[in-house]
NUGU-959058 format. One line per field, with one value per atom (N, C-alpha, C): residue in one letter; atom name; x, y, z. Coordinates in steps of 0.001 Angstrom, whole numbers. Atoms other than C-alpha are relative to their C-alpha. Layout:
BEGIN
r = A ...
a = CA ...
px = X ...
py = Y ...
pz = Z ...
This chain:
BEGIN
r = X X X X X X X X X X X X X X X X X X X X X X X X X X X X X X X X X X X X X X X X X X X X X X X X X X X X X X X X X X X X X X X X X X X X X X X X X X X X X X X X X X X X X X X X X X X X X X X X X X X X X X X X X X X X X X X X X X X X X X X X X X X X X X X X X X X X X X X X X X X X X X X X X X X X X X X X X X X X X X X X X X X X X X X X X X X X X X X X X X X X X X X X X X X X X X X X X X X X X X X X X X X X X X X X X X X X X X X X X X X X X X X X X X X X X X X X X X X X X X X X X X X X X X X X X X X X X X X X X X X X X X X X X X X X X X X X X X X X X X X X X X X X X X X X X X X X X X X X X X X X X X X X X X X X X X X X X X X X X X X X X X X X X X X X X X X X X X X X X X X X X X X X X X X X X X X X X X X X X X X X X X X X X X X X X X X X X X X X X X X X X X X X X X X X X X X X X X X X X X X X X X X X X X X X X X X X X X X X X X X X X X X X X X X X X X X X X X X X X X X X X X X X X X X X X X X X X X X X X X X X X X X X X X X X X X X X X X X X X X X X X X X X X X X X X X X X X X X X X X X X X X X X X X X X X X X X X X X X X X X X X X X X X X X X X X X X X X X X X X X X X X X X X X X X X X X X X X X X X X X X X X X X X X X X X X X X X X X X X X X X X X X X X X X X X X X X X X X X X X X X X X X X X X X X X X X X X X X X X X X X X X X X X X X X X X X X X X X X X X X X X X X X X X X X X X X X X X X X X X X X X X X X X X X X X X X X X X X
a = N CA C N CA C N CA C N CA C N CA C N CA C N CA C N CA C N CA C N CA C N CA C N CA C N CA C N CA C N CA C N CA C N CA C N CA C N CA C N CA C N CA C N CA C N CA C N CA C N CA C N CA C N CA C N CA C N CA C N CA C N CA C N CA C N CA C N CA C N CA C N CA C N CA C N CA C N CA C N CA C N CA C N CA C N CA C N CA C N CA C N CA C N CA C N CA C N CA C N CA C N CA C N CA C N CA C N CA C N CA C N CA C N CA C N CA C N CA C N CA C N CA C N CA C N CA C N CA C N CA C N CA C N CA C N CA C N CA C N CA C N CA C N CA C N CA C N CA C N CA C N CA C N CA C N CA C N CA C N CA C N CA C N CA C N CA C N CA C N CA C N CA C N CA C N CA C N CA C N CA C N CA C N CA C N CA C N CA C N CA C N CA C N CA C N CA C N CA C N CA C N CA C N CA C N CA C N CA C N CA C N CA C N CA C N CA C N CA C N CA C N CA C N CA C N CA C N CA C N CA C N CA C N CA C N CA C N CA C N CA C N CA C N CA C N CA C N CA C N CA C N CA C N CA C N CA C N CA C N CA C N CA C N CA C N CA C N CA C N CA C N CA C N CA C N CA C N CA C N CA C N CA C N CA C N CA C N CA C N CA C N CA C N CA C N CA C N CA C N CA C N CA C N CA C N CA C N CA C N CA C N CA C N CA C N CA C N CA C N CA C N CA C N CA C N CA C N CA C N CA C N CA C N CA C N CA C N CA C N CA C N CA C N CA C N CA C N CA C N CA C N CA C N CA C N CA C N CA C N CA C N CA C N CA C N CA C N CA C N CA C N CA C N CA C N CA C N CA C N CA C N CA C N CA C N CA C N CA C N CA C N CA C N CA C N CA C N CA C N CA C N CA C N CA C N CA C N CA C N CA C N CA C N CA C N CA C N CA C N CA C N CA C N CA C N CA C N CA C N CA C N CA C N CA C N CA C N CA C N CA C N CA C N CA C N CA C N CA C N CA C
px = 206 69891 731 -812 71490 -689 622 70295 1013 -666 71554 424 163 72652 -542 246 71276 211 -263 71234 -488 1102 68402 4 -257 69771 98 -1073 71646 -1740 1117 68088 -712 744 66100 560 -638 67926 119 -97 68208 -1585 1627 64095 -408 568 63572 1096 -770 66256 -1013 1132 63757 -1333 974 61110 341 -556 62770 -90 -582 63645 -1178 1490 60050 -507 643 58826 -513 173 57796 1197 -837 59218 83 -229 60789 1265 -995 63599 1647 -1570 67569 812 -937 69872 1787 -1288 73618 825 -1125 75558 197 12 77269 1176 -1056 79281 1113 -601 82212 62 332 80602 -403 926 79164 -1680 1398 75660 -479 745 73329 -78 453 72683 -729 1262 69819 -642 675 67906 -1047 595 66201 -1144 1071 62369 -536 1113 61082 -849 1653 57532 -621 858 55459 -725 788 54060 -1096 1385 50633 -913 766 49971 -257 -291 50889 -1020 1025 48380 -968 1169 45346 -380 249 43105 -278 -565 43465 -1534 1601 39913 286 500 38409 1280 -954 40695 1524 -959 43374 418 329 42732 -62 -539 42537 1074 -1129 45299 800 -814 47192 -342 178 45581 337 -684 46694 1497 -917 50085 33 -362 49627 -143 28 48576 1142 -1400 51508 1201 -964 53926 -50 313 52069 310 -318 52258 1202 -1603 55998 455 -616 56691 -502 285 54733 1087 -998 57952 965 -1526 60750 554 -220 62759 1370 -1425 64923 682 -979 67968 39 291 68052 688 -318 70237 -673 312 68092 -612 319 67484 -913 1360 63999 133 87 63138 -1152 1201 59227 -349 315 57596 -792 826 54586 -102 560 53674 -763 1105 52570 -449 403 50049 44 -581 51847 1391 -750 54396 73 562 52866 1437 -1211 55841 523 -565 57836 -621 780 55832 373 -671 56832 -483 392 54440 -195 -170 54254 -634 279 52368 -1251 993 50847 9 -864 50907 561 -1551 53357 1145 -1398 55498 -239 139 54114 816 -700 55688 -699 808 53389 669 -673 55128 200 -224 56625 -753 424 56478 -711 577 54348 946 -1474 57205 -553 -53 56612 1127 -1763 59786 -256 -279 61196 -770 85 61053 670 -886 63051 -655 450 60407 -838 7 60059 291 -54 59458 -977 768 57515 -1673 1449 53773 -1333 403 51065 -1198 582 48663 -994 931 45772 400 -908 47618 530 -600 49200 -741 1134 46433 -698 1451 44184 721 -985 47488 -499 193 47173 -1372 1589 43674 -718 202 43200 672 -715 45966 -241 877 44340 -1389 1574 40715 -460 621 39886 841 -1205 42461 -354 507 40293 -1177 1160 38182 -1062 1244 35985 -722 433 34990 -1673 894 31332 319 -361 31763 -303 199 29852 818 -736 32100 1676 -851 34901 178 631 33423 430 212 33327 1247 -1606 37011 630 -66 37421 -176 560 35780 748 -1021 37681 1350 -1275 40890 -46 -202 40091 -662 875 38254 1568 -1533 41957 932 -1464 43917 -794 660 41522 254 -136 40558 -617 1479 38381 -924 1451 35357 613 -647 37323 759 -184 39263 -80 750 36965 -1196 664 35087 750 -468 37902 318 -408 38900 -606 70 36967 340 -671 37649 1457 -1227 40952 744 75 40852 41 226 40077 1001 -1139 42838 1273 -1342 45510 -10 -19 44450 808 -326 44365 1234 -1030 47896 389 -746 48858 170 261 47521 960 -169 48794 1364 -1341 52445 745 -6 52307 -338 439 50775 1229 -607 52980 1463 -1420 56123 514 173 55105 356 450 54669 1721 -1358 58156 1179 -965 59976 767 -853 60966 -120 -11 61797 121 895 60756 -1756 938 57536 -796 361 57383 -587 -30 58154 -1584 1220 55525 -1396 1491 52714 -603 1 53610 -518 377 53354 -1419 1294 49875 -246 -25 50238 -835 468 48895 -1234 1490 45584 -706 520 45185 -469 -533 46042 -1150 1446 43185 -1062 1295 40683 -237 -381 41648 -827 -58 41191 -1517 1106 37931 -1148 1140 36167 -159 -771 37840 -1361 890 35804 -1369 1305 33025 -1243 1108 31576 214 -922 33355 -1699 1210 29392 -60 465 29554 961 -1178 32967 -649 128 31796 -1448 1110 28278 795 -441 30860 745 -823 33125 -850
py = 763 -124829 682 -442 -124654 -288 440 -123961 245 -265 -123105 1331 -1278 -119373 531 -125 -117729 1088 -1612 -114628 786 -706 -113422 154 633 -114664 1745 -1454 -110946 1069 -921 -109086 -840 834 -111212 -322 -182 -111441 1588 -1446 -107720 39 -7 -107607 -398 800 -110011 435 -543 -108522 1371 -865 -105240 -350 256 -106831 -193 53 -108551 1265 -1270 -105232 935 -384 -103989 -1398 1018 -106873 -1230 1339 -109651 -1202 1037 -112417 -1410 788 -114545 -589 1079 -117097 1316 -1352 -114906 -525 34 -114894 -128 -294 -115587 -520 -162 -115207 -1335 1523 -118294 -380 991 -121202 -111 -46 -122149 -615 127 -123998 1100 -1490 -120461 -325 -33 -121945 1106 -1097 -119844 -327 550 -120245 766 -450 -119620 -729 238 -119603 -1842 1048 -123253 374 -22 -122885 -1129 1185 -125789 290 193 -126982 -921 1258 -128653 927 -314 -127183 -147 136 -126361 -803 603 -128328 -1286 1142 -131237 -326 -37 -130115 -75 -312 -130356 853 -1187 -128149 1090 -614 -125074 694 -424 -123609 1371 -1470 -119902 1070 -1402 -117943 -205 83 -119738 586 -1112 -118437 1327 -1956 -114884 176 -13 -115574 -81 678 -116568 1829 -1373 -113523 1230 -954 -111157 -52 232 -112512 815 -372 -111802 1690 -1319 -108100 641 -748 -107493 42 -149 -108661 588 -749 -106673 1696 -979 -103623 768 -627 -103634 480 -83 -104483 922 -1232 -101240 936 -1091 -99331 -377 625 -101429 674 -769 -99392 -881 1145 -102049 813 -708 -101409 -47 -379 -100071 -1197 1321 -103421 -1008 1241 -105689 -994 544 -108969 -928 526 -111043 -989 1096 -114586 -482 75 -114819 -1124 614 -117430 -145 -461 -116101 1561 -1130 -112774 970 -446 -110094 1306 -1138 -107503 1136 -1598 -104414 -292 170 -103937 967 -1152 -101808 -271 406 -103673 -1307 1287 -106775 -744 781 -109479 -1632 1670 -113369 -329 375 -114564 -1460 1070 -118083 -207 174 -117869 -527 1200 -120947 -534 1079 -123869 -981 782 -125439 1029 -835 -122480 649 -272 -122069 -743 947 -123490 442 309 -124064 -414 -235 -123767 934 -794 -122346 2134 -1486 -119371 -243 283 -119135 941 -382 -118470 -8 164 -118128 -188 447 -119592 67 -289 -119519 636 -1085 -116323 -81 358 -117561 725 -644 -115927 1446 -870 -113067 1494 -747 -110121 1255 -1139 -106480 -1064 560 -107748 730 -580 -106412 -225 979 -106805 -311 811 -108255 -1252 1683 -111172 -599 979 -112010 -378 403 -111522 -1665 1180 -113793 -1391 958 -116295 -882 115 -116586 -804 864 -116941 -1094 1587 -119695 -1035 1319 -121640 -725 174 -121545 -501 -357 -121718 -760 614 -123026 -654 845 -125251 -1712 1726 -128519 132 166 -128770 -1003 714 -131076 240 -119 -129522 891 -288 -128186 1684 -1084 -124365 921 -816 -122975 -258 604 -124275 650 -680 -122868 1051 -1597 -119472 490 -373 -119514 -280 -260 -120330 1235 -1255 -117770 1758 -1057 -115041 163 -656 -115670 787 -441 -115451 1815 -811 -112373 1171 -819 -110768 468 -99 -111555 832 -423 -109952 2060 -1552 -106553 419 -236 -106593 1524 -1106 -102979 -409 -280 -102598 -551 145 -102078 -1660 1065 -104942 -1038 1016 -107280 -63 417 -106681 -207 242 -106996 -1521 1568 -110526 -932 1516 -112963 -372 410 -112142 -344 336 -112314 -1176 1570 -115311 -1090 1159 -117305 427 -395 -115437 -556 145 -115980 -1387 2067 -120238 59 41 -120113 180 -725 -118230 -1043 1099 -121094 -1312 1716 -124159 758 211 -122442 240 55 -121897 -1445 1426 -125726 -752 770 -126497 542 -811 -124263 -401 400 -125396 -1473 1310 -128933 -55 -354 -128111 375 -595 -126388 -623 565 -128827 710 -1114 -125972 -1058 728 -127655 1557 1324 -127941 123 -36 -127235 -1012 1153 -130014 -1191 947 -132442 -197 -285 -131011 -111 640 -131338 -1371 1598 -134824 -704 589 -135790 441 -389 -134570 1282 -1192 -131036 982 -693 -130070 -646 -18 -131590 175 -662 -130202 1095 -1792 -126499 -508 414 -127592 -73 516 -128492 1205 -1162 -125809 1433 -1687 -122819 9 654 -124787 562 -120 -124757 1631 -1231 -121120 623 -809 -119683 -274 623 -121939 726 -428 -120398 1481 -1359 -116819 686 -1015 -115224 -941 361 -117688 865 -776 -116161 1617 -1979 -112386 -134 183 -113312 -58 684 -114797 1396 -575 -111564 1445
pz = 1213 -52916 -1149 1597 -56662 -1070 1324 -59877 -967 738 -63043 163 19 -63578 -1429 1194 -66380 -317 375 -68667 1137 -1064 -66137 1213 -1435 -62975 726 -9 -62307 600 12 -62991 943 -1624 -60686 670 -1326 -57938 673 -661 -57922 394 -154 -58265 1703 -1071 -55606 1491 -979 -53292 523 -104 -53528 294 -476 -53256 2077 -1038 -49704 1007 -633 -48570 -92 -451 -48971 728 -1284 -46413 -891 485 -49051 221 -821 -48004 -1080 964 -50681 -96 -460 -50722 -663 245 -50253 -1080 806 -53030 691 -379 -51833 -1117 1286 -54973 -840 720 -56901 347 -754 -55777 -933 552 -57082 -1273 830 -59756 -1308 1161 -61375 613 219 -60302 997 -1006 -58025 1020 -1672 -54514 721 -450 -53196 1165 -1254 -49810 -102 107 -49150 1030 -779 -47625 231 -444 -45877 297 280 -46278 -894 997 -48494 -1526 851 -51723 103 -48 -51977 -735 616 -54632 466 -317 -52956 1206 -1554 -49443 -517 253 -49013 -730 383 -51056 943 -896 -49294 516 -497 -47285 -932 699 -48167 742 -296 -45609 -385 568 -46707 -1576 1150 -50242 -148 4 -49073 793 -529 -47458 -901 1228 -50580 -1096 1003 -52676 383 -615 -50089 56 398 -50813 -1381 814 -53702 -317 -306 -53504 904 -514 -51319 -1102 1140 -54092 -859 1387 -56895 843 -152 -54716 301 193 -53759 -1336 1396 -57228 -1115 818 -58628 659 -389 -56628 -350 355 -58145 -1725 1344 -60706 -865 364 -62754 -897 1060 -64562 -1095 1034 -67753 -937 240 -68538 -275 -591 -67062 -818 617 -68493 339 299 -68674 -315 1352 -70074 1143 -108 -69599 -1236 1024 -71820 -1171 170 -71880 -850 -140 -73861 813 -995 -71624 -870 1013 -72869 450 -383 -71070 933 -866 -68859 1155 -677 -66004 1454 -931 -63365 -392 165 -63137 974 -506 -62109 148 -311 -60607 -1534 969 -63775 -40 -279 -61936 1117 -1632 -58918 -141 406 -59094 1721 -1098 -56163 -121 253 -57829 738 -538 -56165 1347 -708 -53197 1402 -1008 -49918 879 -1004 -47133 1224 -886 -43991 1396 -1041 -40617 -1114 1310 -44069 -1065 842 -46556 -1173 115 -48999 -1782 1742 -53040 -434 631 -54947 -1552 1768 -58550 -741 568 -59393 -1651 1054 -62655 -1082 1173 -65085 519 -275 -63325 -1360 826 -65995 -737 293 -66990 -236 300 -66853 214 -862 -65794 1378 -1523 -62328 -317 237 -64122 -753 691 -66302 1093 -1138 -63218 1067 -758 -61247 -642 590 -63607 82 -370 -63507 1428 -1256 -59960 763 -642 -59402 -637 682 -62171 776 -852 -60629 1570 -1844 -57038 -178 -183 -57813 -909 1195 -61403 -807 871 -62353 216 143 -62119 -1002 1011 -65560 889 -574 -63638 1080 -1176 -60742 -29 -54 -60276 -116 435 -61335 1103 -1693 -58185 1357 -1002 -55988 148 704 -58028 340 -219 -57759 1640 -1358 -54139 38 -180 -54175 -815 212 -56526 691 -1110 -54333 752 -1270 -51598 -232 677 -53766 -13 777 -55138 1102 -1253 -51731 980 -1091 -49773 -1024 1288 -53282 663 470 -52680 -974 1166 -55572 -169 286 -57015 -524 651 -58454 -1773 1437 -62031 -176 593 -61928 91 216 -60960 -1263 1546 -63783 -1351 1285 -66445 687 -661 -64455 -634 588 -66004 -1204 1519 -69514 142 155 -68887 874 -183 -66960 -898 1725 -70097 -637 1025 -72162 479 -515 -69733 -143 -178 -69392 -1524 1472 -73003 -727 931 -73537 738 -544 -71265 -898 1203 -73501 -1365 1748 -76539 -92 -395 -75211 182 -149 -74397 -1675 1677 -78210 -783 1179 -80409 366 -786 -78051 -336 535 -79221 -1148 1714 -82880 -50 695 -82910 992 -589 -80448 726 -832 -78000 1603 -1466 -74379 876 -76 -71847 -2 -135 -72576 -1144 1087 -75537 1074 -723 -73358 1139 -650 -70973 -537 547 -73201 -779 793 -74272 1175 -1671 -70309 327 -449 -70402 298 -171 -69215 -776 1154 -73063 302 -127 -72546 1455 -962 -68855 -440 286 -69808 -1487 723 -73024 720 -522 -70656 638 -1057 -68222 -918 1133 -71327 -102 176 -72023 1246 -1307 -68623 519 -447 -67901 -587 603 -70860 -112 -112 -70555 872 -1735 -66803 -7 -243 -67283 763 -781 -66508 1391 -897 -63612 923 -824 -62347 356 376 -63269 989 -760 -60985 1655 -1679 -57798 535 -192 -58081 317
């Protein structure tokens, strides 16, 4: 497949080549066509968002994904060059982190394959954590909150999580939804694409509802964990 290339292209591709090469298993980089664009590995499958919702071991199956990627990527030493374009504020930069690992980017398949790494950038493993496990678990404002929980759990049982940072997790569960809705509002307000566009299509009063319900149950989360 082809995308654009960007300032960032250069630095993530190196990232995700390291990552690769520690055993995560994420779509190959083969340089750029004769267009200039990128070319990049194609994973067949289906997005997760698109499957069924996914059971409990599937969920610690998914969070153990994700604990493999956070732990390569505490050994990845980027270049003193390297260039970033995150959208999000992150509140450290303990490694470089996907910053997207949603199931909008999942591919469900022969591999279970995470894609577009594109905002790949210094974060650290609880923002991305709390990323992660919102987008799997508590990303339906309407859903019964205990139910939630128990998808939560599993998430965060398959991530091995500790002691410590299951107890900073729920607050920052709510912060991270929240930095989501307000990246989608303020993007609106100042006509930045595409995330204008995105909260005109509805997106802005999901990611609202989402921030809402997040902070609403947080002692229910901090009880499941």
């Amino acid at each position: 497949m082809r995308k654009p290339w960007t300032a960032s292209t250069a630095s993530v591709s190196h990232f995700v080549a390291f990552l690769r090469s520690a055993g995560v298993d994420a779509p190959a980089a083969h340089g750029r066509d004769e267009q200039g664009r990128h070319v990049q590995e194609y994973v067949p499958g289906r997005l997760a968002i698109d499957a069924a919702p996914l059971t409990h071991d599937q969920l610690r199956r998914v969070g153990a994904m994700v604990r493999g990627i956070h732990d390569a990527s505490a050994h990845y030493v980027a270049p003193p060059d390297a260039v970033w374009d995150s959208a999000i504020p992150a509140p450290g930069a303990e490694f470089v982190c996907h910053n997207d690992l949603a199931p909008w980017n999942l591919i469900l398949g022969d591999r279970w394959v995470f894609i577009d790494w594109d905002a790949a950038a210094p974060s650290t493993r609880l923002w991305d954590l709390a990323y992660a496990a919102q987008t799997f678990t508590l990303n339906d404002p309407g859903r019964e909150p205990a139910g939630a929980a128990e998808d939560l759990a599993a998430f965060i049982d398959g991530y091995g999580a500790e002691d410590a940072l299951r107890r900073r997790l729920p607050g920052v569960l709510a912060r991270r939804t929240a930095a989501m809705y307000e990246l989608l509002r303020s993007s609106r307000e100042h006509g930045t694409e595409p995330w204008a566009s995105m909260y005109s299509a509805g997106h802005g009063e999901h990611w609202r509802a989402a921030a809402a319900y997040v902070a609403a149950h947080s002692a229910i989360w901090a009880a499941a964990l």
